[in-house]
C-alpha positions in Angstrom: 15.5 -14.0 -2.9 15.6 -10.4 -4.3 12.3 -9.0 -5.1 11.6 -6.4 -8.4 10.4 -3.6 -7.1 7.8 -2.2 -10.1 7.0 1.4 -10.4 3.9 2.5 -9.2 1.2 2.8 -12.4 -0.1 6.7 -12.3 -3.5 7.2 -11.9 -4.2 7.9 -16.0 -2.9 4.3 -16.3 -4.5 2.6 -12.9 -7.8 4.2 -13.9 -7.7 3.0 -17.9 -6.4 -0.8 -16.5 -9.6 -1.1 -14.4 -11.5 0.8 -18.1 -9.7 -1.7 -20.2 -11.2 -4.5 -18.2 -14.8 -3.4 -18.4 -15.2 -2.6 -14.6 -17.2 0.6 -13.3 -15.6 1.8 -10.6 -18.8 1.5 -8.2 -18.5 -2.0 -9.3 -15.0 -2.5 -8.3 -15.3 -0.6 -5.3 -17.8 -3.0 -4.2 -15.8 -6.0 -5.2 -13.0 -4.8 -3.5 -14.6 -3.8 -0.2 -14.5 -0.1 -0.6 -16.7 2.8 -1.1 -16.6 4.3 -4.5 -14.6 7.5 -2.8 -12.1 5.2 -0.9 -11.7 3.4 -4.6 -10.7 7.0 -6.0 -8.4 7.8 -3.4 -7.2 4.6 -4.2 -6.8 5.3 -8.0 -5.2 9.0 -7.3 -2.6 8.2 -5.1 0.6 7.1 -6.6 2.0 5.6 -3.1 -0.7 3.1 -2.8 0.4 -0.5 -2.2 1.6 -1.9 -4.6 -0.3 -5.0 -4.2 -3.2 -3.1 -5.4 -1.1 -2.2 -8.6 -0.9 -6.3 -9.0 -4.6 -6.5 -8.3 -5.6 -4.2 -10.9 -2.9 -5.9 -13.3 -4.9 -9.6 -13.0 -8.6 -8.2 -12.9 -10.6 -10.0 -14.5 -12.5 -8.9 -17.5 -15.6 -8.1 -16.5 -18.6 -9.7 -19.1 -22.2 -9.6 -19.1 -23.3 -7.4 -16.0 
């Protein structure tokens, strides 16, 4: 099985993907496990894990918080 390895999104797009889905970051960071600084080292660096690039891809739209 060959895997597609995706680019990595930049932080201008990682940060309006978690924007377009209504989540504030302190929000996220908590839902995710992080502190709100870990969350924006997160966001800033482009080698992140690129499972977190597929997380922020299937967020869910956040509603009514």
């Amino acid at each position: 099985m060959r895997i597609n390895q995706s680019t990595p999104l930049s932080p201008e797009a990682y940060q309006a993907a978690i924007a377009e889905k209504g989540w504030p970051t302190n929000l996220l960071a908590k839902r995710w496990g992080l502190s709100e600084r870990g969350l924006n080292k997160l966001i800033s660096n482009v080698n992140r894990g690129r499972h977190y690039d597929d997380a922020v891809k299937v967020l869910p739209a956040l509603v009514n918080w």
